[in-house]
Biotite code that builds the C-alpha atoms (Angstrom):
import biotite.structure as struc

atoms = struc.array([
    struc.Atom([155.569, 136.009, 46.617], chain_id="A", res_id=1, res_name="UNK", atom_name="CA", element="C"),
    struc.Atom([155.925, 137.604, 49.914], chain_id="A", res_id=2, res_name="UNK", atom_name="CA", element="C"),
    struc.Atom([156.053, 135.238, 52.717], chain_id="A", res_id=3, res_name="UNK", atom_name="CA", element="C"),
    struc.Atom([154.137, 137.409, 55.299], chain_id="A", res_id=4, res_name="UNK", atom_name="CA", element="C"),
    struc.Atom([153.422, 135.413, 58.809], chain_id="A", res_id=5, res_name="UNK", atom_name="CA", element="C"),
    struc.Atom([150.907, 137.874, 60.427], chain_id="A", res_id=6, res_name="UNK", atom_name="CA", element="C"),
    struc.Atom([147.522, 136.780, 61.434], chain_id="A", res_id=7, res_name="UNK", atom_name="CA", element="C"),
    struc.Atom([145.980, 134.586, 58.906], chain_id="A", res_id=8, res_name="UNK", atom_name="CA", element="C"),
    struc.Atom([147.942, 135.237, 55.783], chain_id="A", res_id=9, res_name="UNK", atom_name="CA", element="C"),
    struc.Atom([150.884, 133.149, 54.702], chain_id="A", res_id=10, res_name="UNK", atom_name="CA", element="C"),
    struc.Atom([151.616, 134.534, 51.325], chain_id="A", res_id=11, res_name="UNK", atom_name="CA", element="C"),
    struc.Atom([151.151, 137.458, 49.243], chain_id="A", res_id=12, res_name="UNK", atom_name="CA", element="C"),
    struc.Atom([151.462, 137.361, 45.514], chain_id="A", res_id=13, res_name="UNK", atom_name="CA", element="C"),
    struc.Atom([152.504, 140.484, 43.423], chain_id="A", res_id=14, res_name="UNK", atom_name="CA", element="C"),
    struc.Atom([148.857, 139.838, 41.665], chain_id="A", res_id=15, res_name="UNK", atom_name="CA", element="C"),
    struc.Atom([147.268, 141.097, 45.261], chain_id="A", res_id=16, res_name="UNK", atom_name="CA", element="C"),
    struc.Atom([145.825, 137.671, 46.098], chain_id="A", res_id=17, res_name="UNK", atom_name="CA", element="C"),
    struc.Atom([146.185, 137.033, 50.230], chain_id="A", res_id=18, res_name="UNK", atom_name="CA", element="C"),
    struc.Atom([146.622, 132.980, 50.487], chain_id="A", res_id=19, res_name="UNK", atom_name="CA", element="C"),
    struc.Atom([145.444, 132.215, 54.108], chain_id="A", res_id=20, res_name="UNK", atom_name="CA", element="C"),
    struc.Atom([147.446, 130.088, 56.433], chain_id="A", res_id=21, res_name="UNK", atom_name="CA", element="C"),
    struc.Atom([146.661, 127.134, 58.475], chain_id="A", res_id=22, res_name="UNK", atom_name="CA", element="C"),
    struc.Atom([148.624, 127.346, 61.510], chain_id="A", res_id=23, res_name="UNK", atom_name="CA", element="C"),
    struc.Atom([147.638, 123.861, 62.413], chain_id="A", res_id=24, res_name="UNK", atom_name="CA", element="C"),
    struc.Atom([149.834, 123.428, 65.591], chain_id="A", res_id=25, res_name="UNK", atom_name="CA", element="C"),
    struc.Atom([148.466, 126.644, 67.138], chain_id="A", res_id=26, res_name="UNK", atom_name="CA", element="C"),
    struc.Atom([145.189, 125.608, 66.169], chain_id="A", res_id=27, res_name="UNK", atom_name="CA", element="C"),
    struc.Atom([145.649, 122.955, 68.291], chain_id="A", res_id=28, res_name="UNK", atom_name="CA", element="C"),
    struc.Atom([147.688, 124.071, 70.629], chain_id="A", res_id=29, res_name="UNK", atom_name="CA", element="C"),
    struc.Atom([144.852, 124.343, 73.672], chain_id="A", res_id=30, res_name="UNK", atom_name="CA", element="C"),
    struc.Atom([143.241, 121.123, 72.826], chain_id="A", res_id=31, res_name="UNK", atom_name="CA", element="C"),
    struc.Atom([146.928, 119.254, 73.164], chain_id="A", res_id=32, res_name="UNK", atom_name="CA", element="C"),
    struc.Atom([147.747, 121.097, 76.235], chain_id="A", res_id=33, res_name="UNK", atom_name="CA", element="C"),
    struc.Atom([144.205, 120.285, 77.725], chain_id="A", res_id=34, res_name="UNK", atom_name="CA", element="C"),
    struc.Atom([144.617, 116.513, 77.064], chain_id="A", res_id=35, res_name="UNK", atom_name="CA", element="C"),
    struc.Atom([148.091, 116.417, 77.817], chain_id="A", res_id=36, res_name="UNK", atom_name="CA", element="C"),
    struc.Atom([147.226, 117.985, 81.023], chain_id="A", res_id=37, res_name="UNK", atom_name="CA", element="C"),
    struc.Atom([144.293, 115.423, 81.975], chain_id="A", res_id=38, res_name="UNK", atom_name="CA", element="C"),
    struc.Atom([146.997, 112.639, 80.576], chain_id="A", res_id=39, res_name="UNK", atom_name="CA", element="C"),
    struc.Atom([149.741, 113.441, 83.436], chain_id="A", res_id=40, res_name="UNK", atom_name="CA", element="C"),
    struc.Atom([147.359, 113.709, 86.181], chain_id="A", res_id=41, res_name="UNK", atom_name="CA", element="C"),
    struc.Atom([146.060, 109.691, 85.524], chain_id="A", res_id=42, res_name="UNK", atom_name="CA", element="C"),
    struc.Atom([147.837, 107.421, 87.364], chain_id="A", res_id=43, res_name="UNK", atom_name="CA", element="C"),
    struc.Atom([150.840, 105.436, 85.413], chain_id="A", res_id=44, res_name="UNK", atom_name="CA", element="C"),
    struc.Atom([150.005, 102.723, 83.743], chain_id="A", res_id=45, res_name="UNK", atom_name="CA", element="C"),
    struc.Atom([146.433, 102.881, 84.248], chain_id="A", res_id=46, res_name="UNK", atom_name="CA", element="C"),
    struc.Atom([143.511, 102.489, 81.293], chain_id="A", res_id=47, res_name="UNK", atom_name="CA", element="C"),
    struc.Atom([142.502, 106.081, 81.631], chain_id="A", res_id=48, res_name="UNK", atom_name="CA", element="C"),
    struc.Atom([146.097, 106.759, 81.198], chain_id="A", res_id=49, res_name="UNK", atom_name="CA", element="C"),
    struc.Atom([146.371, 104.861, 78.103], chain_id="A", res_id=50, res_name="UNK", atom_name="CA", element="C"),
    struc.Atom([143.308, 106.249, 76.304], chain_id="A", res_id=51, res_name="UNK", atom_name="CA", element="C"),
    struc.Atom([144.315, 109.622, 76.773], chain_id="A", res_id=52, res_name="UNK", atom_name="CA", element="C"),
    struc.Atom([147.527, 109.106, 75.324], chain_id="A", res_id=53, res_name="UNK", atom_name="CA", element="C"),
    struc.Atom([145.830, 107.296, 72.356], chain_id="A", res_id=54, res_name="UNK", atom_name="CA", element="C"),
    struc.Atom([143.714, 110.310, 71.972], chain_id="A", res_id=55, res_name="UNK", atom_name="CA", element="C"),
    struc.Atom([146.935, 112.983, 72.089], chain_id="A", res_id=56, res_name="UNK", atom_name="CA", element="C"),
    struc.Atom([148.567, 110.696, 69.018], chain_id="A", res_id=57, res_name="UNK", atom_name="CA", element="C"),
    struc.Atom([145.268, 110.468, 67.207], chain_id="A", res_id=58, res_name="UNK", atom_name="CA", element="C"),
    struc.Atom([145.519, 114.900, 67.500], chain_id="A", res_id=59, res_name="UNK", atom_name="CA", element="C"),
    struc.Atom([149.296, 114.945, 66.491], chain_id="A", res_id=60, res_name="UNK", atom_name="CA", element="C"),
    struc.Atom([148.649, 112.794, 63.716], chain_id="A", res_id=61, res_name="UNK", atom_name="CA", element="C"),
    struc.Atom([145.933, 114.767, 62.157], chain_id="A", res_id=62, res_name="UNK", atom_name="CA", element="C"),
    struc.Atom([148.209, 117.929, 62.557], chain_id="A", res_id=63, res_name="UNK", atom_name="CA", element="C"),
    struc.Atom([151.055, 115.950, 60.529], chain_id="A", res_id=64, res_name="UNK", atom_name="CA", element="C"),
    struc.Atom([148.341, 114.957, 58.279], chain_id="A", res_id=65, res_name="UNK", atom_name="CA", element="C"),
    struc.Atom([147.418, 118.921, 57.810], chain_id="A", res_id=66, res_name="UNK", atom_name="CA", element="C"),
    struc.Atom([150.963, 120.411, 57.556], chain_id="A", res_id=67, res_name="UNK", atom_name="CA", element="C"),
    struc.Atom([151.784, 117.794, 54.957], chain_id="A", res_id=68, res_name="UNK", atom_name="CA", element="C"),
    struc.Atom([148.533, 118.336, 52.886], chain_id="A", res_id=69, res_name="UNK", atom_name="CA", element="C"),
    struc.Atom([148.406, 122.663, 53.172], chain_id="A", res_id=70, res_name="UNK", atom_name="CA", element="C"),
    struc.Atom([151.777, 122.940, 51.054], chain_id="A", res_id=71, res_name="UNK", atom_name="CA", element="C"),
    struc.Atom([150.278, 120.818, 47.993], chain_id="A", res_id=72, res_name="UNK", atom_name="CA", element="C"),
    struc.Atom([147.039, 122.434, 47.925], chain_id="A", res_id=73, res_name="UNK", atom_name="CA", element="C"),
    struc.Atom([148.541, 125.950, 48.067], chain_id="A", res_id=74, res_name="UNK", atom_name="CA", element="C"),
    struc.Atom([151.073, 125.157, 45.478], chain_id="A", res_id=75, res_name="UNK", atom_name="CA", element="C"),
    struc.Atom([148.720, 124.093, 43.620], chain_id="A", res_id=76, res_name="UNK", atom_name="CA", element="C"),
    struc.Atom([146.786, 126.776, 43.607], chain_id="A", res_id=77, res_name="UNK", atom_name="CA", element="C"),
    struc.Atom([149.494, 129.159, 42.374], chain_id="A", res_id=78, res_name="UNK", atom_name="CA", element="C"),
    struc.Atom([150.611, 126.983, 39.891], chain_id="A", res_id=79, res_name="UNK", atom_name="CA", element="C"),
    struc.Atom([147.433, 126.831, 38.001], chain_id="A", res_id=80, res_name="UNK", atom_name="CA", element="C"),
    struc.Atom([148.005, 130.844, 37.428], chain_id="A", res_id=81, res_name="UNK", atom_name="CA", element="C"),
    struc.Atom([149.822, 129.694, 34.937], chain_id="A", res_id=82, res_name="UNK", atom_name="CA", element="C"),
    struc.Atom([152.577, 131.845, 35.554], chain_id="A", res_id=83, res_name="UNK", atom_name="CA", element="C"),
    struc.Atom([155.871, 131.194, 34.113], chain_id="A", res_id=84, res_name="UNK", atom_name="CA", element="C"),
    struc.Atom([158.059, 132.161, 37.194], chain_id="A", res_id=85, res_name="UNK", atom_name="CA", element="C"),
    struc.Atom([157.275, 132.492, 41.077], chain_id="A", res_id=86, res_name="UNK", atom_name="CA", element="C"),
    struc.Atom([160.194, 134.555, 42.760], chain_id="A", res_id=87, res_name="UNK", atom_name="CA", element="C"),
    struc.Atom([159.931, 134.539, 46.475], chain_id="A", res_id=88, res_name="UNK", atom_name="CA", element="C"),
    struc.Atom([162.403, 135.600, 49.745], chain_id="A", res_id=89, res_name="UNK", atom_name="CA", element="C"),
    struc.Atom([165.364, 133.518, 49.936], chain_id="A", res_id=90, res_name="UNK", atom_name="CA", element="C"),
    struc.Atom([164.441, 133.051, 53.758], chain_id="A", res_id=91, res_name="UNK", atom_name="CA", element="C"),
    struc.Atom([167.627, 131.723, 56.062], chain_id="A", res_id=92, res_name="UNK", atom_name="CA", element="C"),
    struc.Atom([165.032, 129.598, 58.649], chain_id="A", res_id=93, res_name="UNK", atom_name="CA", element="C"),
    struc.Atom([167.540, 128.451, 60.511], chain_id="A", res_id=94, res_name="UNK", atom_name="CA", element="C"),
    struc.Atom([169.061, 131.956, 61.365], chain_id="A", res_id=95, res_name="UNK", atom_name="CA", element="C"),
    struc.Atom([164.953, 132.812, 62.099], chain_id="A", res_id=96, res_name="UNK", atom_name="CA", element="C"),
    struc.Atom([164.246, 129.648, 64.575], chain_id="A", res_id=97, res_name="UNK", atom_name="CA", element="C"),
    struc.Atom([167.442, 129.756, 66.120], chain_id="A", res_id=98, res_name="UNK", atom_name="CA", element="C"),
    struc.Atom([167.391, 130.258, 70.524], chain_id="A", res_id=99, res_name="UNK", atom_name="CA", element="C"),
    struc.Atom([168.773, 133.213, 71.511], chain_id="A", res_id=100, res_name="UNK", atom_name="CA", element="C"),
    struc.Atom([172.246, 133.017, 73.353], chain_id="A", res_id=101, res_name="UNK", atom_name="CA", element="C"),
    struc.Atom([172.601, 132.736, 77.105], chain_id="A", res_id=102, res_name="UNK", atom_name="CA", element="C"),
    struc.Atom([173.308, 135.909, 78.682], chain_id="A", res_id=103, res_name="UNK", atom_name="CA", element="C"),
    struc.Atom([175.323, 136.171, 82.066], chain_id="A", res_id=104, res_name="UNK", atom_name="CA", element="C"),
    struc.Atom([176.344, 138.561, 84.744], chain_id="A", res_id=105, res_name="UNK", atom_name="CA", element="C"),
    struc.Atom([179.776, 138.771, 86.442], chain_id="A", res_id=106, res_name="UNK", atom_name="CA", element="C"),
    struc.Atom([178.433, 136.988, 89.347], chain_id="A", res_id=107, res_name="UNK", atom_name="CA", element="C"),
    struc.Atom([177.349, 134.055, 87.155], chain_id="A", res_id=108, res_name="UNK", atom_name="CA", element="C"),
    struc.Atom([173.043, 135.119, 87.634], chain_id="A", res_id=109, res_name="UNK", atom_name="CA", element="C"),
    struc.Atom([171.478, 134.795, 84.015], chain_id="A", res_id=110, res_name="UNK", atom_name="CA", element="C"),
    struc.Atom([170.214, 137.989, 82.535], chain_id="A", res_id=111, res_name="UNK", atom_name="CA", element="C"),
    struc.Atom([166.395, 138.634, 79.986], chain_id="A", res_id=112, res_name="UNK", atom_name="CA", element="C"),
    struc.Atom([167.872, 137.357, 76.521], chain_id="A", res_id=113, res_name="UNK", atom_name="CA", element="C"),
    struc.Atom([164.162, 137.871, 75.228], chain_id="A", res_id=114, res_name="UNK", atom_name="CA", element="C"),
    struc.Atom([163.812, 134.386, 74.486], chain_id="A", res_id=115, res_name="UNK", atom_name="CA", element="C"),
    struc.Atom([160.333, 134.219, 75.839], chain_id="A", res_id=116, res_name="UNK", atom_name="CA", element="C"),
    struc.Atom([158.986, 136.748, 73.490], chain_id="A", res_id=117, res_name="UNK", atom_name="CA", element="C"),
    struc.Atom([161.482, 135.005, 70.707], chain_id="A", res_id=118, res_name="UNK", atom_name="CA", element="C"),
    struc.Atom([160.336, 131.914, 71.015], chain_id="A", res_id=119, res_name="UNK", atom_name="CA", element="C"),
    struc.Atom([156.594, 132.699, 70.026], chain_id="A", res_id=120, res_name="UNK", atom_name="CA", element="C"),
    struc.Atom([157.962, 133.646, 66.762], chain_id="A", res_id=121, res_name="UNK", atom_name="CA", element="C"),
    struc.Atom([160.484, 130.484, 66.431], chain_id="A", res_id=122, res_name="UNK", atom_name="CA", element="C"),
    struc.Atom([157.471, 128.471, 66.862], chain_id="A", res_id=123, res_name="UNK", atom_name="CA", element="C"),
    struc.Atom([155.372, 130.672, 64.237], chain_id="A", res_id=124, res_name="UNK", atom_name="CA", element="C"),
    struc.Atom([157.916, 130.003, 61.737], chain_id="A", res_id=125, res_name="UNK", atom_name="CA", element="C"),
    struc.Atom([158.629, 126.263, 62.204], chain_id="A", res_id=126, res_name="UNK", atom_name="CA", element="C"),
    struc.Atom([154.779, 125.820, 62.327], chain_id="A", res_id=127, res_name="UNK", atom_name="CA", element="C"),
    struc.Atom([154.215, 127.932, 58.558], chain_id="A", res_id=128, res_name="UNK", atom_name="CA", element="C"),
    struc.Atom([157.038, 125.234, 57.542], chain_id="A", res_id=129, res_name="UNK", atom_name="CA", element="C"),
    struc.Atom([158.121, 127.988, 54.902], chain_id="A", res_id=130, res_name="UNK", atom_name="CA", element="C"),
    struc.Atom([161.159, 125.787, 53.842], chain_id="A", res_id=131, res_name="UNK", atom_name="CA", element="C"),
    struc.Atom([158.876, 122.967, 53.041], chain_id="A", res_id=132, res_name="UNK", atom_name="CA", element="C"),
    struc.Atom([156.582, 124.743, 51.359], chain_id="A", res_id=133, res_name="UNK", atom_name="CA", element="C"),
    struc.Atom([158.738, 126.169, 48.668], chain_id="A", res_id=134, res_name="UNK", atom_name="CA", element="C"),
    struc.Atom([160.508, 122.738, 48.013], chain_id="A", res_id=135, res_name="UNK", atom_name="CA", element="C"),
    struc.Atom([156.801, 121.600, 47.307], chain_id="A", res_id=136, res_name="UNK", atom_name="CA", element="C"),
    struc.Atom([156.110, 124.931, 44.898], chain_id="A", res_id=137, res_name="UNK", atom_name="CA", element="C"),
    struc.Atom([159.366, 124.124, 42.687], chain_id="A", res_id=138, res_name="UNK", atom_name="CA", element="C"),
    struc.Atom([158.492, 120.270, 42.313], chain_id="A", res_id=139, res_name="UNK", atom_name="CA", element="C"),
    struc.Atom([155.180, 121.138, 41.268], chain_id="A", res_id=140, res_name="UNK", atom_name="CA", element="C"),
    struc.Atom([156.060, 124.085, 38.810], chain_id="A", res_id=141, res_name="UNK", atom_name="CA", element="C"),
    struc.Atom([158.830, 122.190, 37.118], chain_id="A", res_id=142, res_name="UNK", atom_name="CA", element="C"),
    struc.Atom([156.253, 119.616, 36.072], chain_id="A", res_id=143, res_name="UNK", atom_name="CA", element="C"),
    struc.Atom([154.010, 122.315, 35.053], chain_id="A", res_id=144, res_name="UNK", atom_name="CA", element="C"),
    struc.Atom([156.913, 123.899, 33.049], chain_id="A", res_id=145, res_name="UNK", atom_name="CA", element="C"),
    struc.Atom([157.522, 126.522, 35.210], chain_id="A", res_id=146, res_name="UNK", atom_name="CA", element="C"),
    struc.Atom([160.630, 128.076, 37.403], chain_id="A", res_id=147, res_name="UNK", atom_name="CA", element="C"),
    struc.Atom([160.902, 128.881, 41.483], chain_id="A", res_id=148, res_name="UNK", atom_name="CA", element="C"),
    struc.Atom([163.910, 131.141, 41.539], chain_id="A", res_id=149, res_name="UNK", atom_name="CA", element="C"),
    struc.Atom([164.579, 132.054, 45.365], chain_id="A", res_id=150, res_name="UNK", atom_name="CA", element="C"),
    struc.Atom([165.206, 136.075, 45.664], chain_id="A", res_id=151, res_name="UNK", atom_name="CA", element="C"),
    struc.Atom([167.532, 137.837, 48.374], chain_id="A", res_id=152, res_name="UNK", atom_name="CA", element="C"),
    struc.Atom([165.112, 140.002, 49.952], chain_id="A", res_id=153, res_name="UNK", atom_name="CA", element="C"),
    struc.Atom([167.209, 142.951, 51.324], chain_id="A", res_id=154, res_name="UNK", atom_name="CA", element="C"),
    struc.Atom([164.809, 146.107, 51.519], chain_id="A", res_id=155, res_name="UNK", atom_name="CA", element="C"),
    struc.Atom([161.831, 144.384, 49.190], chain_id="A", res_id=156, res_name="UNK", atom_name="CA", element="C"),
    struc.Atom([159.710, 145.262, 52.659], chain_id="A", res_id=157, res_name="UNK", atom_name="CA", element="C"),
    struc.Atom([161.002, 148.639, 53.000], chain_id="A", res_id=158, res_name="UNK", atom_name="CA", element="C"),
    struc.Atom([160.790, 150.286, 49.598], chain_id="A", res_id=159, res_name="UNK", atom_name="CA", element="C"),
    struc.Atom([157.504, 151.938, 47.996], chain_id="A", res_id=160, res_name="UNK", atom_name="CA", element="C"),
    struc.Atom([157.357, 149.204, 44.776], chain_id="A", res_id=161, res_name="UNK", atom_name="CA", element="C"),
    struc.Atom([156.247, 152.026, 42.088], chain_id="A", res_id=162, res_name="UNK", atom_name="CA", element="C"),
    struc.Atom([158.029, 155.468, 43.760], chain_id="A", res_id=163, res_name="UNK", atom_name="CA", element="C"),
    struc.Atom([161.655, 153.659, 45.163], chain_id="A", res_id=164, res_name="UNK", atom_name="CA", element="C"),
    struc.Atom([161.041, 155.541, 48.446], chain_id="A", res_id=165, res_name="UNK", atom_name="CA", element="C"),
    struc.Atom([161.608, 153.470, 51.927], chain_id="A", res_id=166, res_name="UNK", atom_name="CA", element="C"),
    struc.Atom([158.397, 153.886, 53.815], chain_id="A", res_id=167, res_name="UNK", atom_name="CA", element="C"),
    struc.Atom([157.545, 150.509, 55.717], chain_id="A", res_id=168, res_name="UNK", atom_name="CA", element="C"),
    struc.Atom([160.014, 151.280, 58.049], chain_id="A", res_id=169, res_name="UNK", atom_name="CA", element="C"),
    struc.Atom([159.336, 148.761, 60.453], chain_id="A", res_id=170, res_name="UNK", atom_name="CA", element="C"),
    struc.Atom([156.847, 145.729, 60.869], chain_id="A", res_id=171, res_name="UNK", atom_name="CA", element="C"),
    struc.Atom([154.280, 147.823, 62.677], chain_id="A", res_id=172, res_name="UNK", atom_name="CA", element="C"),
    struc.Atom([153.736, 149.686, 59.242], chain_id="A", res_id=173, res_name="UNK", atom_name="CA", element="C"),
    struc.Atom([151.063, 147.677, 57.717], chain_id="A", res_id=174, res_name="UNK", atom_name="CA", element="C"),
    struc.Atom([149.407, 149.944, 55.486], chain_id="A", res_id=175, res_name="UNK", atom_name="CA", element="C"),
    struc.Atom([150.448, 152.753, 53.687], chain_id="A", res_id=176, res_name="UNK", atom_name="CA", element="C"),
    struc.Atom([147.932, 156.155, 52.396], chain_id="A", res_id=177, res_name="UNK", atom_name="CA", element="C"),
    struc.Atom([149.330, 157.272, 49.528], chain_id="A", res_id=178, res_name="UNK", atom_name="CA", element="C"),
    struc.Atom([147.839, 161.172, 49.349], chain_id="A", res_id=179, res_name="UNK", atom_name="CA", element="C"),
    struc.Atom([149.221, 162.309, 46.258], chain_id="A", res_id=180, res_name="UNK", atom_name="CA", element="C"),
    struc.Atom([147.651, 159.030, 44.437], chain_id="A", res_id=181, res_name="UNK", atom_name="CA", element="C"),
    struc.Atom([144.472, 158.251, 46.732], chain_id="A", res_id=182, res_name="UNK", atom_name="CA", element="C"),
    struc.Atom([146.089, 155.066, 46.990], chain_id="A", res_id=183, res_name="UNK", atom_name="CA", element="C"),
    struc.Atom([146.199, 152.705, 50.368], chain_id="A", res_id=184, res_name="UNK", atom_name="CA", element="C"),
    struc.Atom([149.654, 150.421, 49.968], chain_id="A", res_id=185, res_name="UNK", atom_name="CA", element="C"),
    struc.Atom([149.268, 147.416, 51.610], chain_id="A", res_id=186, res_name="UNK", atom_name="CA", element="C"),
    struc.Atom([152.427, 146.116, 53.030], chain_id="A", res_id=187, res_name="UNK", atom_name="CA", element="C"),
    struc.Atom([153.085, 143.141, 52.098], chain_id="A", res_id=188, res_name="UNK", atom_name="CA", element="C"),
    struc.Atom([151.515, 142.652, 48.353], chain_id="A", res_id=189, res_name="UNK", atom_name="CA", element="C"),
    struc.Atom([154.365, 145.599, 47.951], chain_id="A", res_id=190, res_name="UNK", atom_name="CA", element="C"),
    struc.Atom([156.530, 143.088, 49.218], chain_id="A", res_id=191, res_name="UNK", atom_name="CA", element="C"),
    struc.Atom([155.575, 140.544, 47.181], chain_id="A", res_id=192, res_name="UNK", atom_name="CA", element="C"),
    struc.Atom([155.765, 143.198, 43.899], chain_id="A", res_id=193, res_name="UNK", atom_name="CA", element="C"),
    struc.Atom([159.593, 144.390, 44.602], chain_id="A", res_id=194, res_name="UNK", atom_name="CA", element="C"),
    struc.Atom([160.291, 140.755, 44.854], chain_id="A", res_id=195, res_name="UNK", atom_name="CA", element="C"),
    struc.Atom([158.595, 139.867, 41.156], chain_id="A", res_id=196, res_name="UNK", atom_name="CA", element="C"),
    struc.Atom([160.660, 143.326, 40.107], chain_id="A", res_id=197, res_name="UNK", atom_name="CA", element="C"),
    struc.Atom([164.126, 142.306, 42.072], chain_id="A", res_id=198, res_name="UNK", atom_name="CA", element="C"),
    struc.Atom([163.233, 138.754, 40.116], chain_id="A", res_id=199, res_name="UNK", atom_name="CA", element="C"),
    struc.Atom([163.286, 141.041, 36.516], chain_id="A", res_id=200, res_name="UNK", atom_name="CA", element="C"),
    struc.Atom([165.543, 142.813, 37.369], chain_id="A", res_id=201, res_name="UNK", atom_name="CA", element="C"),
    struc.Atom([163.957, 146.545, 37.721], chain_id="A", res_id=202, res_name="UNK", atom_name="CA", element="C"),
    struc.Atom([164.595, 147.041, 41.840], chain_id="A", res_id=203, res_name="UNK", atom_name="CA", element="C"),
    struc.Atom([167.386, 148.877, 42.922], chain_id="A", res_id=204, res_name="UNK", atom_name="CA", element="C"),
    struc.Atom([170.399, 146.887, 44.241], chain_id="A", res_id=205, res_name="UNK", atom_name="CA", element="C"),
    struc.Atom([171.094, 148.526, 47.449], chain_id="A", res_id=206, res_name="UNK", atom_name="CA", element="C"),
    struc.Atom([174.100, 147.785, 49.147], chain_id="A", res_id=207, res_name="UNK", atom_name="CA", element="C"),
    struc.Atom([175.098, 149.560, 52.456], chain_id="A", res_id=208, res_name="UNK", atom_name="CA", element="C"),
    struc.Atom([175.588, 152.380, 53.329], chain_id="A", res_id=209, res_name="UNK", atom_name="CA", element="C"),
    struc.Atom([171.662, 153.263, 52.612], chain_id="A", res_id=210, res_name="UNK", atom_name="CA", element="C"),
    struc.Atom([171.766, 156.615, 49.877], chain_id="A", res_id=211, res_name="UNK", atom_name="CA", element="C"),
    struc.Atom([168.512, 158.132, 49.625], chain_id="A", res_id=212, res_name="UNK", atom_name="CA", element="C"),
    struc.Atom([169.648, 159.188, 46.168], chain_id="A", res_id=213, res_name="UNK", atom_name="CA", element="C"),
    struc.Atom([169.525, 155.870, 44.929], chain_id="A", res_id=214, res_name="UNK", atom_name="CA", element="C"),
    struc.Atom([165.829, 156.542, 45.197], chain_id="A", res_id=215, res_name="UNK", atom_name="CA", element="C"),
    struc.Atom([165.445, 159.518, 43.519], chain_id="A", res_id=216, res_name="UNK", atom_name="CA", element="C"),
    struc.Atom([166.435, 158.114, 39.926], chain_id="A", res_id=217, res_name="UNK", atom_name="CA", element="C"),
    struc.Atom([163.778, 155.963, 37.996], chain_id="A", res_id=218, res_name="UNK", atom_name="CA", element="C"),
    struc.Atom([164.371, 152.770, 37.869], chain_id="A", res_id=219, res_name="UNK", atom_name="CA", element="C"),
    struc.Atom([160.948, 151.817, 35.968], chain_id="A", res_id=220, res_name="UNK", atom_name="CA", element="C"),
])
């Protein structure tokens, strides 16, 4: 599996199933704001006050209610594949929702660290609740009889699953025309493949500095 994070998808499975995400806090982002917004303007204390702030716990509750529901049901859901073993990234989330560091002049004046644009992404990640999710998979597989085994994924993005050739070489790529096989590549089920053949045991260990001989040999 393929943790993916772009648009609606939140997983991609080496099978070339899509699972859709819920994204419920930036589903609800604009309704919060809205009523969080009429909330401060009401006078402290008063009744209107109070009934708005009754109706912003009544939204974050039903968000809580979502984020803790969306894990079962979509482990679920690959668990009744049947499948024996689920390998997915090994994702460090606290390296990914981490703030950027300060960053200072000589004369003290703080300089772009880009954590505007970061923090979009931060927030992204915490809302999927990745970490959470895969806890939930491996409960649910073991009582199924089944094994979550957690995969480094260095270069499972990059490489072409069936020719060993990097061609998504950054996150733009999303898709991938394969003239010599008619073929269109998507991205991210590719992903999700080198991580099932990483997880057997058939991908390349890479280890720096990158040697495009490595992928000239066939590793099967």
């Amino acid at each position: 599996m393929d943790a993916v994070l772009h648009e609606d998808v939140y997983l991609a499975t080496s099978s070339g199933e899509k699972l859709p995400s819920l994204k419920p806090l930036r589903k609800n982002q604009a309704k919060l704001d809205r009523i969080s917004t009429k909330r401060n303007k009401r006078k402290r204390n008063s009744q209107a006050r109070r009934k708005l702030a009754k109706k912003e716990a009544k939204q974050h509750q039903k968000i809580a209610l979502s984020s803790q529901n969306f894990p079962y049901k979509t482990a679920d859901k690959l668990v009744w594949s049947a499948a024996k073993f689920f390998f997915h990234e090994d994702l460090k989330l606290k390296g990914l929702t981490k703030r950027n560091k300060v960053k200072q002049d000589d004369d003290g004046t703080y300089l772009p660290n880009g954590q505007s644009a970061f923090s979009g992404l931060n927030k992204s990640w915490l809302d999927a609740a990745f970490g959470q999710f895969f806890k939930t998979l491996e409960y649910i597989a073991e009582k199924a009889g089944s094994a979550v085994i957690p995969q480094k994924p260095a270069y499972t993005s990059m490489v072409l699953g069936y020719r060993n050739e990097i061609i998504f070489t950054d996150c733009g790529i999303r898709d991938y025309w394969d003239e010599q096989n008619s073929l269109m590549v998507d991205r991210d089920i590719n992903a999700a493949i080198n991580l099932k053949r990483l997880g057997l045991n058939i991908f390349p260990r890479i280890k720096l500095p990158l040697r495009a001989s490595i992928f000239s040999r066939n590793y099967g």
